[in-house]
C-alpha positions as CSV (number, residue, x, y, z in Angstrom):
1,X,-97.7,112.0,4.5
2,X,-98.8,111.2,8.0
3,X,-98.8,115.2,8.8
4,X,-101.2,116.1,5.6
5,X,-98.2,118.1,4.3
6,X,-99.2,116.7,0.4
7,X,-103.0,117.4,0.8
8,X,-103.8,120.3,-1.3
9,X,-106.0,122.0,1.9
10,X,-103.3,121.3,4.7
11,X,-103.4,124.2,7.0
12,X,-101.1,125.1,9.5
13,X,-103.3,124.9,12.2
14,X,-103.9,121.1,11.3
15,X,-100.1,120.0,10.9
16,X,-99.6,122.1,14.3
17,X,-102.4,119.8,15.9
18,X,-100.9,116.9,14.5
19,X,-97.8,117.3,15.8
20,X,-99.6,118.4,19.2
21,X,-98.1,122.2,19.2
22,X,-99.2,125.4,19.0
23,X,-99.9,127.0,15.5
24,X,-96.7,129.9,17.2
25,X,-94.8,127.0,18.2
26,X,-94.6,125.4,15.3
27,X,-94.3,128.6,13.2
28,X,-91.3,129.5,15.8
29,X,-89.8,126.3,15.3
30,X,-89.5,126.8,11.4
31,X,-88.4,130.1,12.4
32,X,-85.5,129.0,14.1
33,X,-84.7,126.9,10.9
34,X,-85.0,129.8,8.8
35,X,-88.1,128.0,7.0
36,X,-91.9,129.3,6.6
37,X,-94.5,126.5,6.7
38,X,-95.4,127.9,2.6
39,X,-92.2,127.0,1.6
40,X,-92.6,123.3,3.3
41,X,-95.7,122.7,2.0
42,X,-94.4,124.0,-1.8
43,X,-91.4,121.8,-1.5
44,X,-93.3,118.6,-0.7
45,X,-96.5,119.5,-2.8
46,X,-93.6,119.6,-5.9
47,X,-92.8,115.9,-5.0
């Protein structure tokens, strides 16, 4: 994946940075979706 979601070391800091935000900013956006950035990673990891 182009945001290093499936890479076993993907950080949030780096996916943040990919997607030019804050590390709060993009933690506040999965907030507001009711999803933590574990749970994303777990979900596509599981792919």
């Amino acid at each position: 994946m182009e945001l290093g979601l499936d890479e076993a070391r993907s950080t949030i800091d780096g996916t943040a940075g990919r997607l030019g935000l804050s590390r709060r900013t993009l933690q506040r956006r999965l907030e507001e979706t009711g999803t933590r950035y574990a749970d994303l990673q777990c979900s596509v990891l599981i792919r």
